[in-house]
TORDRENNU-488345 format. One record per residue (C-alpha): residue number from 1; residue in one letter; y, x, z. Coordinates in Angstrom, 3 decimals, padded with zeros to 6 digits. Layout:
# residues N
<i NUM&aa a&Y Y&X X&Z Z>
...
//
This chain:
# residues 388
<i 1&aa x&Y 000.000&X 000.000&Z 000.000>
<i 2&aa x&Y 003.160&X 001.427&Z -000.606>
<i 3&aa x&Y 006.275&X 001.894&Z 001.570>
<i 4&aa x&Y 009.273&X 000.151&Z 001.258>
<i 5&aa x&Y 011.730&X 002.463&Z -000.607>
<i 6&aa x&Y 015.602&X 001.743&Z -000.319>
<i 7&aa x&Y 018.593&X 003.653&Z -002.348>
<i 8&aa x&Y 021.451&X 004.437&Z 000.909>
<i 9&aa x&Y 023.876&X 006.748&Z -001.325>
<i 10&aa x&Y 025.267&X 007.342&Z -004.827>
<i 11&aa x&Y 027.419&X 009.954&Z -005.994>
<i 12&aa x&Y 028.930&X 010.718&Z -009.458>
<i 13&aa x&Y 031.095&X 012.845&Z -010.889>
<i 14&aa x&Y 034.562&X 011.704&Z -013.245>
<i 15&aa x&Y 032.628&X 011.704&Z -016.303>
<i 16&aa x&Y 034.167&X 012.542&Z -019.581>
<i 17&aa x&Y 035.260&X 015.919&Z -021.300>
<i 18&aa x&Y 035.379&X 018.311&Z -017.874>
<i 19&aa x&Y 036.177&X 021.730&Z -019.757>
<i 20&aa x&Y 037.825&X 022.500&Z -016.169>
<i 21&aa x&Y 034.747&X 023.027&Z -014.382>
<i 22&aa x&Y 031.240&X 025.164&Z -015.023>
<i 23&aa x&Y 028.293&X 022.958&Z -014.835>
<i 24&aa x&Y 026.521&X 023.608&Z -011.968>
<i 25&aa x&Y 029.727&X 022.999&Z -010.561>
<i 26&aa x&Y 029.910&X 019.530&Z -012.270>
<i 27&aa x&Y 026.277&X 018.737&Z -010.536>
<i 28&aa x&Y 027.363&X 019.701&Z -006.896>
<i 29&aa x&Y 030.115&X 017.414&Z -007.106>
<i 30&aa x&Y 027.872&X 014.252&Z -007.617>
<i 31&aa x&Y 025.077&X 015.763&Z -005.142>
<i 32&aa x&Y 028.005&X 016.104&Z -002.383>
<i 33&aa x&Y 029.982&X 012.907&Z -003.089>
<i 34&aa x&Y 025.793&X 010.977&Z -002.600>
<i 35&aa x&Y 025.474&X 013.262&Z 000.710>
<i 36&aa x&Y 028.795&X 012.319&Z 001.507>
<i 37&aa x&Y 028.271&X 008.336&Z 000.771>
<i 38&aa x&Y 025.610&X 007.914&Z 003.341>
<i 39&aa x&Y 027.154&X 010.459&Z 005.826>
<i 40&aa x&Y 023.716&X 013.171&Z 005.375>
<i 41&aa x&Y 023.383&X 016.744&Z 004.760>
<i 42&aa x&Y 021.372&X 018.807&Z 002.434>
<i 43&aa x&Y 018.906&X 019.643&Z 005.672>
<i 44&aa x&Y 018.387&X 016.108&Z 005.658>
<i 45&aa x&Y 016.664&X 015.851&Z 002.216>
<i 46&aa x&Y 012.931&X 016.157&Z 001.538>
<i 47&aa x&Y 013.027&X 017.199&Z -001.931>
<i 48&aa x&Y 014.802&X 016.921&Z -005.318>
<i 49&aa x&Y 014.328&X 015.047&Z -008.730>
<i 50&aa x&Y 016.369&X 016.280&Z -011.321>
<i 51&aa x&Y 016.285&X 016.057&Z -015.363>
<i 52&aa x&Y 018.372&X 016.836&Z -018.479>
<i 53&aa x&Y 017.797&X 015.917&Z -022.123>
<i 54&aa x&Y 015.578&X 018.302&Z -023.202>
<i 55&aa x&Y 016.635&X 022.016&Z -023.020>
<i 56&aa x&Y 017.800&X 022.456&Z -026.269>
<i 57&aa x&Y 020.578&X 020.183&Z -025.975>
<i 58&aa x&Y 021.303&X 022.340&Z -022.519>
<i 59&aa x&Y 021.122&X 025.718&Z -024.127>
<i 60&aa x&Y 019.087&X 026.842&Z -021.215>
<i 61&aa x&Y 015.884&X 026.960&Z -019.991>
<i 62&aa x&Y 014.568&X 025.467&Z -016.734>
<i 63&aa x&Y 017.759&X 023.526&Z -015.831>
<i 64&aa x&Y 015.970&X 022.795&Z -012.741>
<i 65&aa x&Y 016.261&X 026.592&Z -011.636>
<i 66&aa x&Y 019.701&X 027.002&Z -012.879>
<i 67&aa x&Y 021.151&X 023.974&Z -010.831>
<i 68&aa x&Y 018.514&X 025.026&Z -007.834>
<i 69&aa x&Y 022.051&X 025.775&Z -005.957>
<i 70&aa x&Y 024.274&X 023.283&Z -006.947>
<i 71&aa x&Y 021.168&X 020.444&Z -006.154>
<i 72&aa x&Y 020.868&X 021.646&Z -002.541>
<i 73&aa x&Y 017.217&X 022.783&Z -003.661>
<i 74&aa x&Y 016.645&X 026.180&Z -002.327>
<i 75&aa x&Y 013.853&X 026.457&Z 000.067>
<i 76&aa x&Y 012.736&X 022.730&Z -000.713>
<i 77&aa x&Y 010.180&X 021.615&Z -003.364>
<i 78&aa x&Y 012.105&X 019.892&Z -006.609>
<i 79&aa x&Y 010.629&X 018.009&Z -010.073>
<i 80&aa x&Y 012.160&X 017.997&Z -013.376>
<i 81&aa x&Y 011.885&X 015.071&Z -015.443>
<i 82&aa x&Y 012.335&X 014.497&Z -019.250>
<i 83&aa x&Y 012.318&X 011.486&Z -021.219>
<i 84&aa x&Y 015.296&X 011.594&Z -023.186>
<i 85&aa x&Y 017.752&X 008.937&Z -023.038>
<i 86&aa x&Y 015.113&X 007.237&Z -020.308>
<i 87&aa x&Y 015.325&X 010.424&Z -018.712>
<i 88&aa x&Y 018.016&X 008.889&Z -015.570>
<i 89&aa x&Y 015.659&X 005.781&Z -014.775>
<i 90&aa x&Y 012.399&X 007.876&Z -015.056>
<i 91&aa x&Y 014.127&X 010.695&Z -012.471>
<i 92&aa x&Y 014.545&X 007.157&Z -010.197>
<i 93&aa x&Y 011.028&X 006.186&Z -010.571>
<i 94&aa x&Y 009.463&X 009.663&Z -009.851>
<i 95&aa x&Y 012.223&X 009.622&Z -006.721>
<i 96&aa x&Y 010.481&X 006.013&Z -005.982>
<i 97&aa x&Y 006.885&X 007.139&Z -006.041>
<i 98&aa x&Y 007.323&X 010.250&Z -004.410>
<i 99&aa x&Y 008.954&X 008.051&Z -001.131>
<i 100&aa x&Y 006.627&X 005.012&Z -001.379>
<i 101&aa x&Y 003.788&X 007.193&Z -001.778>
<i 102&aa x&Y 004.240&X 008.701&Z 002.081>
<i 103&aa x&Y 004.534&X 012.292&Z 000.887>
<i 104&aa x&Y 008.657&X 012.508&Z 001.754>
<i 105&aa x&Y 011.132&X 010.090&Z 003.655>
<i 106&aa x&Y 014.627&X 011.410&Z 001.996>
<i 107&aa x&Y 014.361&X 012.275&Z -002.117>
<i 108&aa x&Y 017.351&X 013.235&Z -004.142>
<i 109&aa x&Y 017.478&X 012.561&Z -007.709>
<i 110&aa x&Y 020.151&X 014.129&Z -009.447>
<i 111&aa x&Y 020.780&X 013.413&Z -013.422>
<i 112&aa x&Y 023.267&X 015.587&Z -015.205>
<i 113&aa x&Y 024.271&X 016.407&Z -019.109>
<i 114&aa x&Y 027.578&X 018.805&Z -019.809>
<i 115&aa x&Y 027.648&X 017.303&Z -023.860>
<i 116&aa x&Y 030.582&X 019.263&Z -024.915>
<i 117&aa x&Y 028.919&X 022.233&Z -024.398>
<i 118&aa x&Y 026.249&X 021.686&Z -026.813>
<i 119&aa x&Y 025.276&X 019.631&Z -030.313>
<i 120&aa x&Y 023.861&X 016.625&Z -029.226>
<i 121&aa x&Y 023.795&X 015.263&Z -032.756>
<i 122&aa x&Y 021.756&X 018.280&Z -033.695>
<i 123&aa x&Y 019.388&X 017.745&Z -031.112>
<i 124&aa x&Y 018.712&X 014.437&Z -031.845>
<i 125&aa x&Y 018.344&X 015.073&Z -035.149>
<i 126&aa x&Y 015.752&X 017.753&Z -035.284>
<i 127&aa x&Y 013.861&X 016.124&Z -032.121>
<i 128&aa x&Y 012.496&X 014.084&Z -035.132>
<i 129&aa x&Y 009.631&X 014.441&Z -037.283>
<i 130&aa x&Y 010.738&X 016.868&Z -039.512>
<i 131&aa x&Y 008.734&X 015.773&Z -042.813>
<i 132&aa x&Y 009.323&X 011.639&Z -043.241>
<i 133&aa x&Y 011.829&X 010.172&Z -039.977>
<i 134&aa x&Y 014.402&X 013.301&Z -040.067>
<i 135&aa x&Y 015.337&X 013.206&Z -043.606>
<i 136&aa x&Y 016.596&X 009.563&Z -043.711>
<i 137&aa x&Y 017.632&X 008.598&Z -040.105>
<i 138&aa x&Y 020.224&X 011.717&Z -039.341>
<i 139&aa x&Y 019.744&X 010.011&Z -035.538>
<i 140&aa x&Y 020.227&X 007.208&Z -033.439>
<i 141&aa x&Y 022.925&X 005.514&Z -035.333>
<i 142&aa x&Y 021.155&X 005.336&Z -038.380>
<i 143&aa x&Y 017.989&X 004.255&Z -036.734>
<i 144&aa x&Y 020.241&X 001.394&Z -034.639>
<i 145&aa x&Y 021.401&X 000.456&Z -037.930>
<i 146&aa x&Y 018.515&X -000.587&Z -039.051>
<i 147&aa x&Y 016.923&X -002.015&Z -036.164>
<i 148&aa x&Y 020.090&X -004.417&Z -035.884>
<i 149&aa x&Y 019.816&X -005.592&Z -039.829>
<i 150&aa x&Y 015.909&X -006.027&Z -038.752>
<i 151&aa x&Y 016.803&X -008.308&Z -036.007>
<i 152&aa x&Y 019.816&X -010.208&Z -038.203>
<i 153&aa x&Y 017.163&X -010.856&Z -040.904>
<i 154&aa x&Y 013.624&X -011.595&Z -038.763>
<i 155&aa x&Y 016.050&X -014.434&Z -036.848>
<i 156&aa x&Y 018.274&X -015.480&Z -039.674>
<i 157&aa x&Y 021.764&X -014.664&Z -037.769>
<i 158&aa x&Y 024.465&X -014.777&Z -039.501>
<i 159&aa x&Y 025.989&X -011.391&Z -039.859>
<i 160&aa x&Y 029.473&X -012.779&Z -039.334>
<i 161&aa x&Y 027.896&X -014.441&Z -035.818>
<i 162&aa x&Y 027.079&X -011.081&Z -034.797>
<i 163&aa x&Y 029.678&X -009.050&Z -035.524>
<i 164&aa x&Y 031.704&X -011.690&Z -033.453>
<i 165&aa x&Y 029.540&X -011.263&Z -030.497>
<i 166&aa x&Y 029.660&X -007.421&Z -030.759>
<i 167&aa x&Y 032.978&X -007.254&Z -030.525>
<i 168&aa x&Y 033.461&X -009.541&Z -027.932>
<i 169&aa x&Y 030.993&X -007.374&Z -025.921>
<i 170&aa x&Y 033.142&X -004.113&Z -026.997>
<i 171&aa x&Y 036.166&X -005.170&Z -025.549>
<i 172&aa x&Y 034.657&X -006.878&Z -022.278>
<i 173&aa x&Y 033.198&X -003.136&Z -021.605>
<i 174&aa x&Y 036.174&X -001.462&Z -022.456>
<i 175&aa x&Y 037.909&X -003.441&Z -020.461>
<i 176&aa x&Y 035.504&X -003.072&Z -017.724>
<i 177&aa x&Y 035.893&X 000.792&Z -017.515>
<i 178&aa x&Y 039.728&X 000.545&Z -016.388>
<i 179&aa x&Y 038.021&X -000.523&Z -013.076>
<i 180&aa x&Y 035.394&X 002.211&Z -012.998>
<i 181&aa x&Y 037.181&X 005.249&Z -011.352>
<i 182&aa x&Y 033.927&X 007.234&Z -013.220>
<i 183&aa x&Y 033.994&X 005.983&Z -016.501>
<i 184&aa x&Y 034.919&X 008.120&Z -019.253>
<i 185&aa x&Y 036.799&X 006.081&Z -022.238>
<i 186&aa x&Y 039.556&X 003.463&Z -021.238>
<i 187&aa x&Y 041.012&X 002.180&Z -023.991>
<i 188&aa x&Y 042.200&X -001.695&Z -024.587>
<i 189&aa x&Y 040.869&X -002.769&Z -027.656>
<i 190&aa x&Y 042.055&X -005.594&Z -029.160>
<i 191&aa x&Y 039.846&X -008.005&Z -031.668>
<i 192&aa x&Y 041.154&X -006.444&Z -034.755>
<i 193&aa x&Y 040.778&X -002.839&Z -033.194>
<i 194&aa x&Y 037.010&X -003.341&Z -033.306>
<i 195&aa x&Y 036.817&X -005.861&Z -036.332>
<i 196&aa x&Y 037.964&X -003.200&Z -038.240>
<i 197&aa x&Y 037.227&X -000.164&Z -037.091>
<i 198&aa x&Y 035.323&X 002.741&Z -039.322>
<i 199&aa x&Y 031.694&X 002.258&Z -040.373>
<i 200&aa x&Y 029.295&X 004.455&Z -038.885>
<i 201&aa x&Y 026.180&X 003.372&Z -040.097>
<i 202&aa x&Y 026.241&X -000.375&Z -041.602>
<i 203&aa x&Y 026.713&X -002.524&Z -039.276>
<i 204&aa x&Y 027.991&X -000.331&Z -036.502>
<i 205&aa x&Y 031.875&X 000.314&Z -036.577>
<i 206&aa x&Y 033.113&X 003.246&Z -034.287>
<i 207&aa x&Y 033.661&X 000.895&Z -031.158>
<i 208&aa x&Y 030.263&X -000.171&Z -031.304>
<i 209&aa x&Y 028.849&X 003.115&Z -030.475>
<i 210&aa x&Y 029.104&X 005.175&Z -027.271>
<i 211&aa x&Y 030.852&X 008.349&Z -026.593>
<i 212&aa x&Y 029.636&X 012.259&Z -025.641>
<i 213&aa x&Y 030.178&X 012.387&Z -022.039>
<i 214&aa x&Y 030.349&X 015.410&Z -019.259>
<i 215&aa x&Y 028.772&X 014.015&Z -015.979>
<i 216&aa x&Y 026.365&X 013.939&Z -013.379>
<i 217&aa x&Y 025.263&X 011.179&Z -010.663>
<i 218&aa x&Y 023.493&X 011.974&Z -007.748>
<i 219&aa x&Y 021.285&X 008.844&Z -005.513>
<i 220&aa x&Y 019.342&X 009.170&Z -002.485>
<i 221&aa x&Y 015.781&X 007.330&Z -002.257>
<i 222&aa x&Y 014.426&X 007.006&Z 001.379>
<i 223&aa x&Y 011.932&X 005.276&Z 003.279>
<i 224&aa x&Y 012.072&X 002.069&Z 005.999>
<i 225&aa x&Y 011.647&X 004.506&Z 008.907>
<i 226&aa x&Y 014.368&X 006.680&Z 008.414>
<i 227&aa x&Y 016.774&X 003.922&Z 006.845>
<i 228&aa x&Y 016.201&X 002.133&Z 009.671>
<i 229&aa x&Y 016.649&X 005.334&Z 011.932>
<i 230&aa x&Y 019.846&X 006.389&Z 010.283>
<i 231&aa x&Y 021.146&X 002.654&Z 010.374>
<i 232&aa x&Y 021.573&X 002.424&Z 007.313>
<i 233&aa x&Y 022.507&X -000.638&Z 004.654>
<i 234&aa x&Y 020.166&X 000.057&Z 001.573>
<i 235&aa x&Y 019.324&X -001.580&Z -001.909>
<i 236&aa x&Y 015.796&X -001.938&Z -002.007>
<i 237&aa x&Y 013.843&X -001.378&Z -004.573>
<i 238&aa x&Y 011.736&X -004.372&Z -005.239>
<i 239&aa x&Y 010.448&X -003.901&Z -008.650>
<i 240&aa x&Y 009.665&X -000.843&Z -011.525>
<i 241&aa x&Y 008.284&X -001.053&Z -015.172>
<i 242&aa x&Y 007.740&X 002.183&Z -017.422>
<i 243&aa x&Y 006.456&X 001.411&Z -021.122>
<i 244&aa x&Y 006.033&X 003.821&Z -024.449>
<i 245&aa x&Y 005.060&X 003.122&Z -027.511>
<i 246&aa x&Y 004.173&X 005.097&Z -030.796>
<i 247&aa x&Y 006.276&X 007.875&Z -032.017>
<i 248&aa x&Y 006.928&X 007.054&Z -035.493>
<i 249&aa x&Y 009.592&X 004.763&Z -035.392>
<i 250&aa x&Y 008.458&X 002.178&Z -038.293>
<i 251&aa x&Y 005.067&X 001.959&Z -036.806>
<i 252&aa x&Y 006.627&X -000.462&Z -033.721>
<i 253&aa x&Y 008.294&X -003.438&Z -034.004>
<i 254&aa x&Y 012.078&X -002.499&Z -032.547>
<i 255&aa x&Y 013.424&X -006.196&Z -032.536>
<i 256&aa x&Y 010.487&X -007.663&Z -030.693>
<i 257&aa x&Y 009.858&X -004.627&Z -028.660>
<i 258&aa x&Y 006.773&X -004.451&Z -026.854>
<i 259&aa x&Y 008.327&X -001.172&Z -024.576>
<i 260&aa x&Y 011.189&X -002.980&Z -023.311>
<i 261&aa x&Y 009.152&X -006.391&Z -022.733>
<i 262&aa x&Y 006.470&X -005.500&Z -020.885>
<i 263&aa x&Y 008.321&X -002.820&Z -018.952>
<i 264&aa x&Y 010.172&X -005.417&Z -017.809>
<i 265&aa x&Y 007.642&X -007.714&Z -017.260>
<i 266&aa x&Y 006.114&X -005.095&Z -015.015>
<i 267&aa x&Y 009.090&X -005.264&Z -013.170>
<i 268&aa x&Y 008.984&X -008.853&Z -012.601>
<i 269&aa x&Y 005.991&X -009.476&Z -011.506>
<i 270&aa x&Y 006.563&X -006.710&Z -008.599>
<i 271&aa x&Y 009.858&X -008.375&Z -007.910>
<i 272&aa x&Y 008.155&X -011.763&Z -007.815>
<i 273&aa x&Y 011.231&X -012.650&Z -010.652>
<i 274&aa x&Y 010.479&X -015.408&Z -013.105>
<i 275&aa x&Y 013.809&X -016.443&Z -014.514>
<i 276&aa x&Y 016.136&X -013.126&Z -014.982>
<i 277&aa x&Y 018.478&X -015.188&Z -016.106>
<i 278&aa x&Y 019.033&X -017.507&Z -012.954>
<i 279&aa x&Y 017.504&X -014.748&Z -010.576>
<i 280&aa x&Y 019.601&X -011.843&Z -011.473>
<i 281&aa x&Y 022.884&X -011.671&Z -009.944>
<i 282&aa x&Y 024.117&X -008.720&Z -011.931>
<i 283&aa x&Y 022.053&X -006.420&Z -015.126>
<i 284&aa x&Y 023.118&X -002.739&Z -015.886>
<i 285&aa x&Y 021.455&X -002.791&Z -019.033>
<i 286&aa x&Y 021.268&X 000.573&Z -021.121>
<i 287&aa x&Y 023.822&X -000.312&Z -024.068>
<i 288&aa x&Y 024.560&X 002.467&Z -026.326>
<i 289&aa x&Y 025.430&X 000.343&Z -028.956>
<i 290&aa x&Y 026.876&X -003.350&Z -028.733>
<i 291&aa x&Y 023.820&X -004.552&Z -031.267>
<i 292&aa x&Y 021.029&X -003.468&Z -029.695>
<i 293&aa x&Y 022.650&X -004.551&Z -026.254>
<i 294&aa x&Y 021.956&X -008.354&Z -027.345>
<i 295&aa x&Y 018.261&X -007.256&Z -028.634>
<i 296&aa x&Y 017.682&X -006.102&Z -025.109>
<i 297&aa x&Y 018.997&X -009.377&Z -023.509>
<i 298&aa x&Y 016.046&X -011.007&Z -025.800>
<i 299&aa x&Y 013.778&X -008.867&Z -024.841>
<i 300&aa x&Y 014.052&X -009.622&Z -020.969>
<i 301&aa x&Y 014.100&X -012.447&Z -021.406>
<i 302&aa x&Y 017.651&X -013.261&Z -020.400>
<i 303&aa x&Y 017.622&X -015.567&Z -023.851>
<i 304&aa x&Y 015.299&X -016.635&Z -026.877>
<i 305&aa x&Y 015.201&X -014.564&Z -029.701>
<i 306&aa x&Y 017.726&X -015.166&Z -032.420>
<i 307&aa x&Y 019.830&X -016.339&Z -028.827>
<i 308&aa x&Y 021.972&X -013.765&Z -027.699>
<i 309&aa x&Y 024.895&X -013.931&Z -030.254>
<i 310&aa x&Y 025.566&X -017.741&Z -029.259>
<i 311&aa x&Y 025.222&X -016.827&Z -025.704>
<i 312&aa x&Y 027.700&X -014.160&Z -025.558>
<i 313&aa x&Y 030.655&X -015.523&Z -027.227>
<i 314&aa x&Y 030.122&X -018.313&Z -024.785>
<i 315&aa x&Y 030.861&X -015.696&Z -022.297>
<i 316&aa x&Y 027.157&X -016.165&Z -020.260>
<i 317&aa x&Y 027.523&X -012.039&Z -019.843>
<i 318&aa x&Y 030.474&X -011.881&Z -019.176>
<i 319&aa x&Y 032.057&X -010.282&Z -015.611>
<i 320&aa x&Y 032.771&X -014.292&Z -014.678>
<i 321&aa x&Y 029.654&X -015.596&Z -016.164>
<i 322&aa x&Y 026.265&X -016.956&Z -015.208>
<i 323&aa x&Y 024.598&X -013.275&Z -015.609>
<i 324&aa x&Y 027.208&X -010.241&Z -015.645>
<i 325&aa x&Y 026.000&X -007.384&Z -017.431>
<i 326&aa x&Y 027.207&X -003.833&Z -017.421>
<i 327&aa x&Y 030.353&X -004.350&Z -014.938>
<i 328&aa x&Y 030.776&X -000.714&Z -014.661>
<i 329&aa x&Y 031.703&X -000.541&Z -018.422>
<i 330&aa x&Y 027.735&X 000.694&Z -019.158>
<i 331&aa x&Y 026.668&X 003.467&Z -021.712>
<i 332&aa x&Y 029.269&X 002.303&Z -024.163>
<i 333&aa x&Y 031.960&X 003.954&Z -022.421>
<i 334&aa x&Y 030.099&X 006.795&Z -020.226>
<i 335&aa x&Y 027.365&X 008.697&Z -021.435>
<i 336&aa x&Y 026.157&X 011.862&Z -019.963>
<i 337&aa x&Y 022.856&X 011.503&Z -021.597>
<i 338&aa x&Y 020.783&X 012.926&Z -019.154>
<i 339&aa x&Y 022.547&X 011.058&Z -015.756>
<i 340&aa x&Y 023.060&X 007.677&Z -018.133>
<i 341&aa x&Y 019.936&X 005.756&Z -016.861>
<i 342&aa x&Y 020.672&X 007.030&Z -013.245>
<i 343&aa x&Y 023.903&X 005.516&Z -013.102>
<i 344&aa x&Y 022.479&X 002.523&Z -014.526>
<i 345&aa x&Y 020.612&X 002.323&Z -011.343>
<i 346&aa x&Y 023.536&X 003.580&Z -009.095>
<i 347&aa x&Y 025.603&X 000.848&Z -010.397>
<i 348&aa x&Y 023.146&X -001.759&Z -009.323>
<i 349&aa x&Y 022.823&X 000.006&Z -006.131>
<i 350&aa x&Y 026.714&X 000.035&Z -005.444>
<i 351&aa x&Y 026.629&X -003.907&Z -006.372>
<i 352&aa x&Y 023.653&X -004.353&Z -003.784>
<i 353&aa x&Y 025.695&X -002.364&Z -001.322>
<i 354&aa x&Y 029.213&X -003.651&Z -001.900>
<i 355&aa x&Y 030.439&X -000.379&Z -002.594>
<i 356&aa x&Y 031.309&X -001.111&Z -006.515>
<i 357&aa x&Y 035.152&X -001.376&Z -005.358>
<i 358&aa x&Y 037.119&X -003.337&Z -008.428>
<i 359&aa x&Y 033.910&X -003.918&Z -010.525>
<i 360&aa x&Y 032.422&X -005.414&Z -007.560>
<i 361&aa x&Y 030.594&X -008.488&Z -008.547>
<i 362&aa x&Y 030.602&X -011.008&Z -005.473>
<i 363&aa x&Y 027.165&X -012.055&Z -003.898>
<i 364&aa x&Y 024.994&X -009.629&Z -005.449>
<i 365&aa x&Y 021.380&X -009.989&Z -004.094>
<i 366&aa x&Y 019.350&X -009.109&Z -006.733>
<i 367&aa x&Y 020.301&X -006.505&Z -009.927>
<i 368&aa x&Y 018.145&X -005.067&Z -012.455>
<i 369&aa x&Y 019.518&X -001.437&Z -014.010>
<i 370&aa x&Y 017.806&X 000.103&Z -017.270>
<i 371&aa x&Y 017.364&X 002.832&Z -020.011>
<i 372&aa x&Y 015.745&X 003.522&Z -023.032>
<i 373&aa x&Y 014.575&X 006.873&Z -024.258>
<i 374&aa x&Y 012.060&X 009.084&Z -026.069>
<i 375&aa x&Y 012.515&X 008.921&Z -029.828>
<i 376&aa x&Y 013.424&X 005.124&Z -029.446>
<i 377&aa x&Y 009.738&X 004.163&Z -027.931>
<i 378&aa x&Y 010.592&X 004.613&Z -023.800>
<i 379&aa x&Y 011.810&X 001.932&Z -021.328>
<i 380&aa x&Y 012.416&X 001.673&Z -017.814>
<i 381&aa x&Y 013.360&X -000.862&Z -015.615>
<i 382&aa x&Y 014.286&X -000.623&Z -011.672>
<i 383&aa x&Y 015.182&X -003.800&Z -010.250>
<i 384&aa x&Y 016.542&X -003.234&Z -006.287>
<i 385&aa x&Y 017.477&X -005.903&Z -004.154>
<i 386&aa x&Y 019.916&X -006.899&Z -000.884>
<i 387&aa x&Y 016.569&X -006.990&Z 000.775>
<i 388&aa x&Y 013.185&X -006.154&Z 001.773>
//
């Protein structure tokens, strides 16, 4: 049986361009601002998660040695974890099972990515199958390109429905990050803005896509003894789901995605959740582009398929509506790859712990946080929860 596991602190850094500061300086300021949160020093931690993108994108091997100071790790045992763009939710669940499972009471899983230091398009580029997939998809916009037209045609949206809905859900996130003291892009859009802003890759215009981001965030797992010793207020975590599928991207179906279905299924069914929707107070779902954000809302069931568009112009997502999503601002305007699913699940946390300042979303008992990864085949769901 496992133990109860609850999140008690989050720390991040001011992500964006930080050309100011080296990285493992950029880490230590997350890790202390999480120590800091919950009022705990280094001694106090058990061990260390951490993970990157892979170490290409770092330019250095074994991150996990290189940020050994700046983690608080010397002298303790520490994990790396790498999943890509999952990489921040799979660092939570190996933080999760390595608490529930008895073998540590405090865990600290630290998620960090310095982008303007390295080619992140070239990485994701060449992390693809060099003979067939690189050639034609030139990365994740490309790829999101086409998984959006899939999803327009299999459900016979109109394409003028959509755009509408993904620009209403670029300018409620922009908007969203003026309140996020962390986010990295703040601009206010206005309809035309993103209406008309440059293609990137059919149907995706240049708001629709999220930014390079320096960052790091830093949460601490720990168990019902010492949360209860430390008297501590904690978001529980009441519910995981980790799914893959097959490599090749045209040999899964990306619009009805099995990964992000039954990962969130799995989820559920720990949670005891069987209407998101009406269950959920609050969803930081992984949304690096505005399209696939809605095919993700499908896909956990938040809507039908072929739903979403309708639902979001109605404003059901919104900050004010029956199920706000991404109150932070999400991925679309903050994205450290390799802390972006971890602040997915410190943002829930925060919401659970009523520590989200102006995004704050009132009466939060329940939140579900997200990311996708791998070559577009990895999802992860934590849900946590106000209690027990």
């Amino acid at each position: 049986m496992a133990r109860p596991v609850g999140i008690i602190g989050v720390g991040q850094t001011q992500h964006g361009r930080r050309e100011e500061m080296s990285y493992p300086d950029l880490v230590r300021e997350a890790v202390l601002r999480a120590l800091e949160n919950c009022n705990l020093t280094p001694d106090d931690v058990d061990a260390v998660v951490t993970g990157t993108m892979p170490s290409m994108m770092e330019g250095i091997a074994m991150t996990q040695f290189y940020f050994a100071d700046a983690v608080q790790a010397v002298g303790k045992p520490i994990l790396k974890t790498e999943t890509c763009g999952s990489v921040g939710v799979s660092i939570a669940h190996t933080a999760y099972y390595w608490v529930a499972s008895g073998m540590a009471d405090v865990i600290l899983a630290v998620g960090h990515e310095k982008m303007f230091e390295g080619d992140s398009q070239a990485t994701m580029v060449t992390v693809l199958e060099p003979y067939y997939q690189r050639s034609f998809l030139s990365g994740p916009p490309t790829a999101f390109s086409l998984q959006s037209q899939m999803w327009s045609n299999r459900f016979n949206i109109p394409e003028d429905k959509i755009r509408e809905a993904a620009t209403h859900i670029s300018m409620l996130h922009h908007n969203s990050a003026f309140d996020n003291p962390y986010a990295h892009v703040k601009v206010r859009l206005s309809r035309d803005d993103v209406m008309n802003a440059p293609v990137i890759a059919y149907p995706i215009r240049l708001y629709d896509v999220c930014p390079n981001s320096d960052g790091a965030c830093a949460v601490i797992f720990a168990s019902e003894d010492k949360i209860n010793h430390l008297g501590r207020k904690a978001a529980w975590v009441k519910g995981i789901g980790y799914r893959g599928e097959e490599y090749f991207i045209g040999d899964s179906d990306k619009v009805v995605w099995r990964a992000a279905i039954e990962a969130a299924k799995e989820a559920y069914d720990m949670a005891g959740i069987s209407n998101p929707r009406k269950e959920l107070n609050v969803a930081e779902v992984y949304n690096p582009f505005t399209y696939q954000e809605m095919i993700f809302y499908e896909c956990f069931g938040f809507c039908d398929f072929g739903e979403s568009p309708d639902l979001v112009l109605k404003g059901v997502f919104d900050r004010g509506g029956e199920l706000p999503v991404s109150p932070s601002g999400g991925v679309l305007c903050t994205n450290p790859i390799g802390a972006t699913g971890l602040i997915r699940v410190g943002e829930a946390a925060l919401q659970i712990l009523e520590q989200a300042g102006d995004r704050q979303i009132g009466g939060v008992k329940l939140a579900l946080a997200h990311a996708m990864g791998g070559v577009v085949q990895l999802c992860g769901i934590m849900i946590l929860g106000a209690h027990k």
